[in-house]
TORSETOR-840647 format. One record per atom (N, C-alpha, C): x, y, z; atom name; chain. Coordinates in steps of 0.2 Angstrom, whole numbers. Atoms other than C-alpha are relative to their C-alpha. Layout:
! residues N
node px:X&py:Y&pz:Z&site:CA&unit:A
...
***
This chain:
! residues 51
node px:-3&py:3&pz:-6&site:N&unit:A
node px:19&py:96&pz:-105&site:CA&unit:A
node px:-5&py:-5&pz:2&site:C&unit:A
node px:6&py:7&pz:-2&site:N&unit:A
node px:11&py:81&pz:-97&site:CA&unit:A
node px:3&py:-1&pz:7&site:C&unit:A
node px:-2&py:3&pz:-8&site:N&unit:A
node px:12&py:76&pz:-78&site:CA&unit:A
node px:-5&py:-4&pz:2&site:C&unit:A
node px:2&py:10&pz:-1&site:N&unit:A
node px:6&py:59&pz:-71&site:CA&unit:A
node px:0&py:3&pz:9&site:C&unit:A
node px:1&py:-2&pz:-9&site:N&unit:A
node px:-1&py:63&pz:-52&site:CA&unit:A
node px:1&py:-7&pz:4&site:C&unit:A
node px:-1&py:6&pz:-3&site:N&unit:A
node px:-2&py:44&pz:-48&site:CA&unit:A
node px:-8&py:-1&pz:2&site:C&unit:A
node px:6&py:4&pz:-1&site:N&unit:A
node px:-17&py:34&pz:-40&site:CA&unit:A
node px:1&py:3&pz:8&site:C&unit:A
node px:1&py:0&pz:-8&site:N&unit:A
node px:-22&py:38&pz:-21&site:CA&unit:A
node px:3&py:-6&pz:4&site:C&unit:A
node px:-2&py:4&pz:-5&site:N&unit:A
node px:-16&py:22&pz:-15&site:CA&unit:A
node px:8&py:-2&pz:-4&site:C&unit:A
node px:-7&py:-1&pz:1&site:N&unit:A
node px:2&py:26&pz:-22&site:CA&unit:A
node px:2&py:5&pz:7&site:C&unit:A
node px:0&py:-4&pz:-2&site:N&unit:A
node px:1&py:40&pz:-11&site:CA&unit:A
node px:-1&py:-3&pz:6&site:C&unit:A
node px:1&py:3&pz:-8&site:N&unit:A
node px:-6&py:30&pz:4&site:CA&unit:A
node px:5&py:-5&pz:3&site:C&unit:A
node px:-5&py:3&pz:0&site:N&unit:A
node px:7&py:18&pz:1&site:CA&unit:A
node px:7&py:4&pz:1&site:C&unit:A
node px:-6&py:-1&pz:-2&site:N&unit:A
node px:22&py:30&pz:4&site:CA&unit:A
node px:-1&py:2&pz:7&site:C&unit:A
node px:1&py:-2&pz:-4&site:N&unit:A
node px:14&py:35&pz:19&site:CA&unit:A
node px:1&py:-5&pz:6&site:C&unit:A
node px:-2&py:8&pz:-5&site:N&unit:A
node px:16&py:16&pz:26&site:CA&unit:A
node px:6&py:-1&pz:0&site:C&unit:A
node px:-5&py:1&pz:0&site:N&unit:A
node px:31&py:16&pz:19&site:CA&unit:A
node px:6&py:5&pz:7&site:C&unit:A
node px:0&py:-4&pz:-4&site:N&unit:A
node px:36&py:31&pz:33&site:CA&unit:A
node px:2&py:8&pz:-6&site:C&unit:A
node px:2&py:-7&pz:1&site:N&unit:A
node px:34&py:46&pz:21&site:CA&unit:A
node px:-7&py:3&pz:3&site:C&unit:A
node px:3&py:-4&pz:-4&site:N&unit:A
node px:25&py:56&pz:34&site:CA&unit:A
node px:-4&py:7&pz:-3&site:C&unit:A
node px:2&py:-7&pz:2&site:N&unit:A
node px:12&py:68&pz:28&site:CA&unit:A
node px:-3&py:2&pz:-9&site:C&unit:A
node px:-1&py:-1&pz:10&site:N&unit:A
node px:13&py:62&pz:9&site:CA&unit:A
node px:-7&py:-5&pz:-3&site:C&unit:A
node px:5&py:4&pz:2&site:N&unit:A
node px:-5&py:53&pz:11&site:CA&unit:A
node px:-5&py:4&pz:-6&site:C&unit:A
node px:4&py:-5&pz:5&site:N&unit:A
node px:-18&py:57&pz:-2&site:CA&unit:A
node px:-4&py:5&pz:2&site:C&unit:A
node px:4&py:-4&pz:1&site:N&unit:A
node px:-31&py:66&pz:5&site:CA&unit:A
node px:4&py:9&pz:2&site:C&unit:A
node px:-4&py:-8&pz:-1&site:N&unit:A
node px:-17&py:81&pz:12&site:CA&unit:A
node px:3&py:2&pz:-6&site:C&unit:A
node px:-2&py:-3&pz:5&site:N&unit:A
node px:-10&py:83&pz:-5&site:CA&unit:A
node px:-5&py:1&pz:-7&site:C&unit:A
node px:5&py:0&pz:5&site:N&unit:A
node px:-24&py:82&pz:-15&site:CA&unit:A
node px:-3&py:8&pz:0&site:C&unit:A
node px:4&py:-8&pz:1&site:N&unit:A
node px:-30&py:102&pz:-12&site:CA&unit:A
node px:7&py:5&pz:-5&site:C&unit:A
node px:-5&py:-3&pz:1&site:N&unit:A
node px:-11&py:106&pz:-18&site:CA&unit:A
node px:0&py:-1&pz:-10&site:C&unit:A
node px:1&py:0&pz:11&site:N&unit:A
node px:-15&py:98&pz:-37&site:CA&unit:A
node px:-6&py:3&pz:0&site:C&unit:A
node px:7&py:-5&pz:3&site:N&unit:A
node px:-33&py:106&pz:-37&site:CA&unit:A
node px:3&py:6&pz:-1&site:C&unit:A
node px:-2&py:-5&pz:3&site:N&unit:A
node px:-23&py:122&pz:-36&site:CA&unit:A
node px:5&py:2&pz:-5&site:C&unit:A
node px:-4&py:-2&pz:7&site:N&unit:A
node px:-11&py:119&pz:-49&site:CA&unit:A
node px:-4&py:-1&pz:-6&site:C&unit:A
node px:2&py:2&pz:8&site:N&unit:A
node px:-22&py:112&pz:-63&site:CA&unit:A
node px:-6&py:4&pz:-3&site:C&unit:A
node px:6&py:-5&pz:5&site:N&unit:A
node px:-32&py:122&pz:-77&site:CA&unit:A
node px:-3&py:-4&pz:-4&site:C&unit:A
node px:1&py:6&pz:5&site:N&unit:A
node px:-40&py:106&pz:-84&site:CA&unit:A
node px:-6&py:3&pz:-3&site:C&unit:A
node px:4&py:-2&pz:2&site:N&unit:A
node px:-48&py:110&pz:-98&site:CA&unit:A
node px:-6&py:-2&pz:-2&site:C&unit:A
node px:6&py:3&pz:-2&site:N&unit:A
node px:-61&py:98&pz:-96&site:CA&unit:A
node px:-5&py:3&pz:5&site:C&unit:A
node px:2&py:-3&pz:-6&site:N&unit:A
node px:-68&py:109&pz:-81&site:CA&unit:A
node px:1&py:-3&pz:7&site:C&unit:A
node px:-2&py:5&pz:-8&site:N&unit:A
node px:-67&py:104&pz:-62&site:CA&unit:A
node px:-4&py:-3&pz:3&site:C&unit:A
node px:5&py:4&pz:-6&site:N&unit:A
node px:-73&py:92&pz:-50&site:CA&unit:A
node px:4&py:-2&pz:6&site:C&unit:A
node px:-4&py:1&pz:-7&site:N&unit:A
node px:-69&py:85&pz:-33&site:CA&unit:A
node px:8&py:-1&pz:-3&site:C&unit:A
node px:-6&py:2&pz:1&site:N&unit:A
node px:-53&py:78&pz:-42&site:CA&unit:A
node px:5&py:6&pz:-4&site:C&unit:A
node px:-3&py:-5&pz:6&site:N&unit:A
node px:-48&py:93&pz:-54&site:CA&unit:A
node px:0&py:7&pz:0&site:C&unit:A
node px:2&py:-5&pz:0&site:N&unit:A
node px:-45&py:110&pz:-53&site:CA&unit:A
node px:-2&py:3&pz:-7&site:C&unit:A
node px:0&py:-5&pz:6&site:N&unit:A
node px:-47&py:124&pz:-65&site:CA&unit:A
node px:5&py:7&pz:-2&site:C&unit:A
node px:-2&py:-6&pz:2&site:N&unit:A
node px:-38&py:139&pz:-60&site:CA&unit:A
node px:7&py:2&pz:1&site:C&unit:A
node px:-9&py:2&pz:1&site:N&unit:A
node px:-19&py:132&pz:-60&site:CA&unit:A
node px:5&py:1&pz:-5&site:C&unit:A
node px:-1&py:-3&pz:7&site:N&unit:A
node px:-6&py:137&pz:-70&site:CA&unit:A
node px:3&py:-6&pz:-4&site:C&unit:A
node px:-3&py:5&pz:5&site:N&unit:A
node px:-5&py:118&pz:-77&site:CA&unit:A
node px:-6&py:-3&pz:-3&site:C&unit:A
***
């Protein structure tokens, strides 16, 4: 399986567009807890997700 998160300023940009809520820094803690990157985690990467 493969998923593509996008870029911050895709995310910033639907927020100007008026998706409310859908900036980066509020969604960003909801992909640290989905990913179990096998590289280990850092500010951008979870670990103990189930993707």
């Amino acid at each position: 399986m493969l998923y593509v998160r996008g870029q911050p300023t895709d995310y910033d940009e639907w927020v100007d567009l008026g998706a409310e809520g859908w900036d980066w820094q509020p969604v960003l803690p909801y992909f640290l807890r989905s990913e179990a990157n096998a590289r280990g985690g850092s500010a951008l990467h979870g670990t103990d997700g189930p993707l």
